[in-house]
C-alpha positions as CSV (number, residue, x, y, z in Angstrom):
1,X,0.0,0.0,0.0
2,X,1.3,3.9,-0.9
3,X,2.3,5.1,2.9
4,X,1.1,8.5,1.9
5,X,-1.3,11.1,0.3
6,X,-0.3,11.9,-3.2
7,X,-2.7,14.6,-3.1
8,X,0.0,16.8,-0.9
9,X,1.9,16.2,-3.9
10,X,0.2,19.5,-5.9
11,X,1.0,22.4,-4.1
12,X,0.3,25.9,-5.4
13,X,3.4,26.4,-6.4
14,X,4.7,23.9,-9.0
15,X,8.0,25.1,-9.1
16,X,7.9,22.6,-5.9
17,X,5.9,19.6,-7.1
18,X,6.8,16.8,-5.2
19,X,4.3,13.9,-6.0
20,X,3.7,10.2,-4.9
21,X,7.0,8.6,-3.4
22,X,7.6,5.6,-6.0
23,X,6.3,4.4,-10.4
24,X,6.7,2.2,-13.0
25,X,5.0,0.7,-16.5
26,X,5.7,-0.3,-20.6
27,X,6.3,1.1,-23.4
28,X,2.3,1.7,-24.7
29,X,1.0,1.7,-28.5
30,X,-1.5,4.2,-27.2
31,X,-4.7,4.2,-28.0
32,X,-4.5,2.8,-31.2
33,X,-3.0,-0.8,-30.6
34,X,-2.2,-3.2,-33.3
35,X,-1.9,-6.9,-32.7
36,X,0.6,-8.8,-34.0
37,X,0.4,-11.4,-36.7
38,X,3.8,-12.5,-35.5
39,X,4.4,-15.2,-33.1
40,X,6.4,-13.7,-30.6
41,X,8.0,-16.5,-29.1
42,X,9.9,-16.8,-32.1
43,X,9.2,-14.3,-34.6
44,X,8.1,-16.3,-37.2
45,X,4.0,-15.5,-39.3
46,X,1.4,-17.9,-39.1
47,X,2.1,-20.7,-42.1
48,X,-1.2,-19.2,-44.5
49,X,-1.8,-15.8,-45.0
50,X,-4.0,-13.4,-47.7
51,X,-2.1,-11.0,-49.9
52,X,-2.8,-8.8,-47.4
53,X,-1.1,-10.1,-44.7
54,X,1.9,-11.0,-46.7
55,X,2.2,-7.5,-47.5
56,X,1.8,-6.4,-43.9
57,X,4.1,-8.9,-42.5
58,X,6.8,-7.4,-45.3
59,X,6.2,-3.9,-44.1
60,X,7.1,-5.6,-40.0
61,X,9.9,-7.4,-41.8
62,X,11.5,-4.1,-43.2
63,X,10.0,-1.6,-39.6
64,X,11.9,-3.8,-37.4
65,X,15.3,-3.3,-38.8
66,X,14.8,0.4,-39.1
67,X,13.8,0.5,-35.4
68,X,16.6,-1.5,-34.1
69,X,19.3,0.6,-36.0
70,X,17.1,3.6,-34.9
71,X,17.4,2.7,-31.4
72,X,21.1,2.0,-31.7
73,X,21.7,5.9,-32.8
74,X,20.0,7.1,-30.0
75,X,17.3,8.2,-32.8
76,X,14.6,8.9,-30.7
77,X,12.6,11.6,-29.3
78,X,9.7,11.6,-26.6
79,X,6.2,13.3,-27.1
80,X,4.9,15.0,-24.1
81,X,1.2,15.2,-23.0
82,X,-0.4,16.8,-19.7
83,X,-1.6,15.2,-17.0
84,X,-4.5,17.7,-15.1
85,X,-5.5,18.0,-11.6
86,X,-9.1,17.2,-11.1
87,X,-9.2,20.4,-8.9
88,X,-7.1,22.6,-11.5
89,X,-7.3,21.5,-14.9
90,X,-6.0,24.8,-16.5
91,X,-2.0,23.4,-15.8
92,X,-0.9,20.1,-15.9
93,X,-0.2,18.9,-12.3
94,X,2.5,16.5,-14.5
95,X,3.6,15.0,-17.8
96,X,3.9,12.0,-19.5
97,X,7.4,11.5,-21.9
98,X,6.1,8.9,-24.8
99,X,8.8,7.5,-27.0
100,X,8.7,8.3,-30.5
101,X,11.5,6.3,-33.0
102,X,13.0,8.3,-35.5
103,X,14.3,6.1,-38.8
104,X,16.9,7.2,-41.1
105,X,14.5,9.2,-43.1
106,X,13.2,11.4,-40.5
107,X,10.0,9.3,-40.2
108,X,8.8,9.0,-36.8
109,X,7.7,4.8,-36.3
110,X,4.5,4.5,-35.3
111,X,4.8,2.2,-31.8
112,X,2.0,0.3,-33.0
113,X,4.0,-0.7,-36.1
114,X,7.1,-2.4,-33.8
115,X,6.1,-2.7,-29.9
116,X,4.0,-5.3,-30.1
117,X,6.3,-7.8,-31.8
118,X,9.7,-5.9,-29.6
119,X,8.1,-5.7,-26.1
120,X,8.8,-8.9,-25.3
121,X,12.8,-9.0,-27.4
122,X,15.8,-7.1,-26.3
123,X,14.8,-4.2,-28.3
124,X,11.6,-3.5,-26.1
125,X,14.5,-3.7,-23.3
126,X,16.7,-0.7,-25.8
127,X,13.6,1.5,-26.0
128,X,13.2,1.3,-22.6
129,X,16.5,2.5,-22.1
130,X,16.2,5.2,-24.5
131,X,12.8,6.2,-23.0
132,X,14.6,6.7,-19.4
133,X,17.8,8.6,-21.0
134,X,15.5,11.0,-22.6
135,X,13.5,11.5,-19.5
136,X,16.4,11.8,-17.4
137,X,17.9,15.0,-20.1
138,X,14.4,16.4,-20.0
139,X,13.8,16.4,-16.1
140,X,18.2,17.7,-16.2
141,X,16.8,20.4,-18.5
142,X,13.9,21.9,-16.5
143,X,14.3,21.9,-12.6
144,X,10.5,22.2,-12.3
145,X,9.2,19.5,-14.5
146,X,7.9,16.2,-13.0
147,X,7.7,13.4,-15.5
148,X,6.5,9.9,-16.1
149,X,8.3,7.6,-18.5
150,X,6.9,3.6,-19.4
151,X,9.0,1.0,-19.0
152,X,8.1,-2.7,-19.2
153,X,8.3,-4.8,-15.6
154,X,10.9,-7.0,-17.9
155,X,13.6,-4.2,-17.9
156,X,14.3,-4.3,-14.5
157,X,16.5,-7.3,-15.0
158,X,18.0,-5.6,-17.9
159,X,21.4,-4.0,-16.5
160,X,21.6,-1.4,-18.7
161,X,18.7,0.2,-17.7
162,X,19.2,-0.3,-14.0
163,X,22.7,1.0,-14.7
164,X,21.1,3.9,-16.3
165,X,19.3,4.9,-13.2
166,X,21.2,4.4,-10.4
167,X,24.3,6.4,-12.3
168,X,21.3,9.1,-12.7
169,X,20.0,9.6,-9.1
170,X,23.7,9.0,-7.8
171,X,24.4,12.3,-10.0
172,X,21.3,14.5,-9.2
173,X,18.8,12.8,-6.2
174,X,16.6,15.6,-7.1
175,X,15.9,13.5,-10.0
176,X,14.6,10.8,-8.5
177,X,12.1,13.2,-6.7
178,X,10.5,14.3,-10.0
179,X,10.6,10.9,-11.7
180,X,7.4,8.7,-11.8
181,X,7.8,5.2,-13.5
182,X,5.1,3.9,-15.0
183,X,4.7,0.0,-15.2
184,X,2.0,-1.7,-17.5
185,X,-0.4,-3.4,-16.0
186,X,0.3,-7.1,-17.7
187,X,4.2,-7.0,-17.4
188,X,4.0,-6.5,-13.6
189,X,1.7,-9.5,-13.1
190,X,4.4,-11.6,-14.9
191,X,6.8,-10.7,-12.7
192,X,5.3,-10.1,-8.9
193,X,8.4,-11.1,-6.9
194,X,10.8,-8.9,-9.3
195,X,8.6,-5.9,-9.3
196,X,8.4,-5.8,-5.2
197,X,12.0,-6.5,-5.1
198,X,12.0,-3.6,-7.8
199,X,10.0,-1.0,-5.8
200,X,11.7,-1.2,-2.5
201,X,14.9,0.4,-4.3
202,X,13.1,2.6,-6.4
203,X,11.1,3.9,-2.8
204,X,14.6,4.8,-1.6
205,X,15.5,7.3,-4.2
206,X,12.1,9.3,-3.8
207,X,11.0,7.9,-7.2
208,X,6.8,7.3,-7.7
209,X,5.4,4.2,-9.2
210,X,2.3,3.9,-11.2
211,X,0.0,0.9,-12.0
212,X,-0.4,1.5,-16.3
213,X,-4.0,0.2,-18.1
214,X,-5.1,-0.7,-14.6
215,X,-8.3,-2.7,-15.9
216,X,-7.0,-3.9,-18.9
217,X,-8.0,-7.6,-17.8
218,X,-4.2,-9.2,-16.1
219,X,-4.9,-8.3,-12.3
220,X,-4.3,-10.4,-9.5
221,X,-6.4,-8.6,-6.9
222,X,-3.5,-10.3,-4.1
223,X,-0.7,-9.0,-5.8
224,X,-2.6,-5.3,-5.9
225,X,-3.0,-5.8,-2.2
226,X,0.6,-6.6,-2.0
227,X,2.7,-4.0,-4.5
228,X,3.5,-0.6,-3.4
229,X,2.1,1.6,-6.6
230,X,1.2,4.8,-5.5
231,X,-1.1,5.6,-8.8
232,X,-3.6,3.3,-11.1
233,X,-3.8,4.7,-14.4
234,X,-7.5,3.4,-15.6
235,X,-7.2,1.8,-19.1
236,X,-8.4,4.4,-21.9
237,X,-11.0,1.9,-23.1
238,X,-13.3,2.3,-19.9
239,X,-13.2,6.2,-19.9
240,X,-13.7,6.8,-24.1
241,X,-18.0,8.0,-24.1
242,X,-17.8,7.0,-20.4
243,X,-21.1,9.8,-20.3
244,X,-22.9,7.5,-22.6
245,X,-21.9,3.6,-21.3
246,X,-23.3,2.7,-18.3
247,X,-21.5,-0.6,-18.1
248,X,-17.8,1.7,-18.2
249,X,-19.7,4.5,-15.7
250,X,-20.0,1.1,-13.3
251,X,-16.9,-0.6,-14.1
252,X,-14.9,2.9,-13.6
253,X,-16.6,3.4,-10.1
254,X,-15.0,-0.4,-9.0
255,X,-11.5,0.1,-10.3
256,X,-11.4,4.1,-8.3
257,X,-12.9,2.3,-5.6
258,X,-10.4,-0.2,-5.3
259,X,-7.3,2.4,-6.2
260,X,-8.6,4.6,-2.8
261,X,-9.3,1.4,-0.9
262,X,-4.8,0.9,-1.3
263,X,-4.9,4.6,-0.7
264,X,-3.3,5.0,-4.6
265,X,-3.4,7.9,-6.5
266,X,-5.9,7.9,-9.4
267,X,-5.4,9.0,-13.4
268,X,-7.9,9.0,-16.4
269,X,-6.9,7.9,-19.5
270,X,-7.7,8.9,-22.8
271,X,-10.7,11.8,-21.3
272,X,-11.5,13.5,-24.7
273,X,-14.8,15.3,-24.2
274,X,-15.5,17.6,-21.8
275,X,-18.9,15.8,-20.7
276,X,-16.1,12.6,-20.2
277,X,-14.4,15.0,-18.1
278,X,-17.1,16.3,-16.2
279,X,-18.3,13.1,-15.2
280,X,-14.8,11.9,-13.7
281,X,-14.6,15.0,-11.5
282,X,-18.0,14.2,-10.5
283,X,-17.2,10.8,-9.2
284,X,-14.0,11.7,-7.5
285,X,-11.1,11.0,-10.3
286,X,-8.2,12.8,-9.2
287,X,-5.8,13.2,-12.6
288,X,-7.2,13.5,-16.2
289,X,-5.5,13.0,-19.5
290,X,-6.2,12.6,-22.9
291,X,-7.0,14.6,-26.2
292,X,-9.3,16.9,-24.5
293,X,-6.7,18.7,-22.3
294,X,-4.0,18.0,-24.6
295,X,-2.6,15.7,-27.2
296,X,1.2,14.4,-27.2
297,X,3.8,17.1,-28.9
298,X,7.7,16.8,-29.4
299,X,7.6,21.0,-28.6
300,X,6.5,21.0,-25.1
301,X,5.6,24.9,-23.9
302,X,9.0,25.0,-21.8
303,X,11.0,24.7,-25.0
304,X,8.5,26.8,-27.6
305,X,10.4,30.1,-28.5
306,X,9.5,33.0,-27.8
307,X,6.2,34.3,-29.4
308,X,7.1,38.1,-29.7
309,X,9.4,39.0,-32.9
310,X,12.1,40.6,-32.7
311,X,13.1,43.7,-35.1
């Protein structure tokens, strides 16, 4: 269980924001997931496919070396989109840093296009890394930014990463104090022991933990009892029209419920009307994000030049 109230986290003055002790989840395709025709276990199609699939499963044979020399250059970039305070939605209490792959071309990768097939591979473990690095330079850049980055549960046994962030919080510990990890749903629940192990350290360095696409269908109610997350970010596909489905109003209700029950922090995902955001606030959400308080941009307002010309 969280051993505090996040909500002291938001103080007037953000200049301050210090927010849940302690986060973690993956690498997302975002709202618009594609499922792979791959088997991932060994990367090789189904025997029969359509024309069509052929031609898709050439596309995925010619995206994944592109990503993976990508990733090698460092070519990547992260998209940031606000995160509001149910009580103050004109500023974003937060952000969230979403990888974006840049190929040799300038292109950026769609993350549906690759992640589903490299989440589970050693390159899901690079992005990661990549992911954190930029994080780290953003939250270096801009002393009053708190950030959350994805990572998969499976990267904590991946050296490089850990390497990565211990060498970071050794350097600045105000880092770690800005930093919220967020770890997807699914890969947690493949790894309990790991991730507990996990967020003890993390704990120590002032770093906040959140509980990604909490809903999404992989919980083990006794391992929620047991992790120390101190936010549940509520899968998008409960909070899309939740004005107009009953079934998500009701299913919504049980998943805050249960976040405030463990005393955890709690985030909308994917709010994109303001009737959807009205609703939330209504029934006690305490973060919002999605399209209609901001969409994902490379040229977040602390790094937009100035608007004035100059003569």
């Amino acid at each position: 269980m969280a051993a505090h109230d996040p909500l002291t986290s938001f103080p007037e003055n953000t200049a301050n924001l210090r927010v849940f002790r302690g986060s973690s989840s993956t690498i997302k395709a975002e709202q618009f997931p594609r499922p792979s025709r791959f088997d991932v276990t060994n990367g090789t199609p189904p025997a029969k496919t359509s024309p069509l699939d052929h031609a898709i499963n050439r596309q995925d044979q010619l995206t994944l070396p592109a990503v993976k020399a990508a990733v090698t250059r460092g070519n990547g970039v992260l998209a940031f989109q606000p995160i509001v305070q149910a009580e103050r939605t004109g500023r974003p209490a937060f952000y969230e840093g979403l990888i974006r792959i840049i190929d040799d071309t300038g292109r950026i990768v769609p993350l549906r296009d690759f992640m589903p097939i490299a989440e589970t591979t050693e390159l899901g473990r690079q992005i990661d890394c990549l992911s954190l690095t930029l994080g780290i330079n953003a939250l270096l850049e801009n002393p009053v930014l708190r950030l959350s980055i994805n990572m998969s549960a499976r990267s904590i046994d991946y050296p490089e990463w850990m390497d990565t962030l211990r060498s970071c919080i050794a350097n600045d510990p105000s880092v770690g104090e800005r930093l919220i990890l967020e770890v997807t749903e699914s890969s947690a629940m493949d790894m309990p022991d790991q991730v507990n192990t996990f967020m003890r350290e993390v704990h120590r360095f002032g770093i906040s933990l959140a509980l990604d696409d909490f809903g999404a269908g992989y919980t083990s109610f006794r391992y929620l009892r047991d992790f120390c997350f101190d936010m549940i970010k509520i899968d998008g596909q409960f909070i899309r029209n939740i004005t107009e489905n009953r079934d998500n109003q009701v299913l919504t209700r049980a998943l805050m419920s249960i976040a405030q029950h463990f005393d955890m922090f709690t985030v909308a995902e994917w709010v994109e009307t303001a009737d959807d955001a009205r609703f939330l606030i209504e029934n006690g959400i305490d973060c919002m994000q999605g399209y209609y308080f901001g969409a994902p941009t490379i040229a977040p307002p602390w790094r937009s030049p100035p608007t004035a010309a100059v003569r």
